[in-house]
C-alpha distance (Angstrom), angle and dihedral (degrees) to the residues before:
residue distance angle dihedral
X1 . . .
X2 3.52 . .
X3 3.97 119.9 .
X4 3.72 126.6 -131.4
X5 3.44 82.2 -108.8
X6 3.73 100.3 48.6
X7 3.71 88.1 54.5
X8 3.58 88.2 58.0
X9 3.55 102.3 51.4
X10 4.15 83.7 46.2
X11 4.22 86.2 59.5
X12 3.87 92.1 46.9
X13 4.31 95.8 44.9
X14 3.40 109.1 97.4
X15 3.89 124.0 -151.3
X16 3.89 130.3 -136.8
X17 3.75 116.5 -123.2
X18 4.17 103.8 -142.4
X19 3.94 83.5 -150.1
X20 3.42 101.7 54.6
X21 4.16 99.5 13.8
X22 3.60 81.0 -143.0
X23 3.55 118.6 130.9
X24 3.81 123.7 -117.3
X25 3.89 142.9 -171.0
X26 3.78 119.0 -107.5
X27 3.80 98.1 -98.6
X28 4.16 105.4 -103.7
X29 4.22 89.3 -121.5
X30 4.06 88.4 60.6
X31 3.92 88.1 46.1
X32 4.33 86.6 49.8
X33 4.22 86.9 44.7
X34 3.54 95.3 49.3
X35 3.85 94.6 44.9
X36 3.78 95.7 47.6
X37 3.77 82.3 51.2
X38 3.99 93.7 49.3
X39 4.17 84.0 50.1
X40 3.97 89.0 54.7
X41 3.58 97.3 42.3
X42 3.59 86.9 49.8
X43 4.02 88.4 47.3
X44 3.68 89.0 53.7
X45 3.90 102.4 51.2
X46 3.86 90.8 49.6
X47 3.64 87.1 53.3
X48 3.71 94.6 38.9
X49 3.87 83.2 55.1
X50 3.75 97.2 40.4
X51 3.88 85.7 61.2
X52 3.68 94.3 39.9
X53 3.73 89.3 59.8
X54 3.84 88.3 44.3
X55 3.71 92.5 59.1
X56 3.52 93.7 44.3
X57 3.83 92.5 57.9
X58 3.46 80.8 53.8
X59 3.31 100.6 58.9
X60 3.84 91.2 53.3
């Protein structure tokens, strides 16, 4: 998973365009996508480990 940080450091990269070989900014809808993905990913490994633990008690 991606760290505050990481995220960051992925909204201040820039890119070279092979066209133009100039560089550009990560467009600001790409930066939104990939954070709404980082906030599901994150969603899914706590629930992933919620039902991990779950099981585990189970087990027990």
């Amino acid at each position: 998973m991606l760290t505050e940080h990481e995220l960051e450091a992925m909204q201040s990269r820039k890119h070279c365009d092979p066209a133009t070989k100039r560089k550009n900014s990560i467009p600001p809808a790409v930066i939104s996508d990939v954070q709404k993905l980082h906030h599901v990913i994150r969603l899914l490994a706590e629930d992933l480990n919620a039902n991990v633990k779950v099981f585990i008690d189970g087990m027990r």
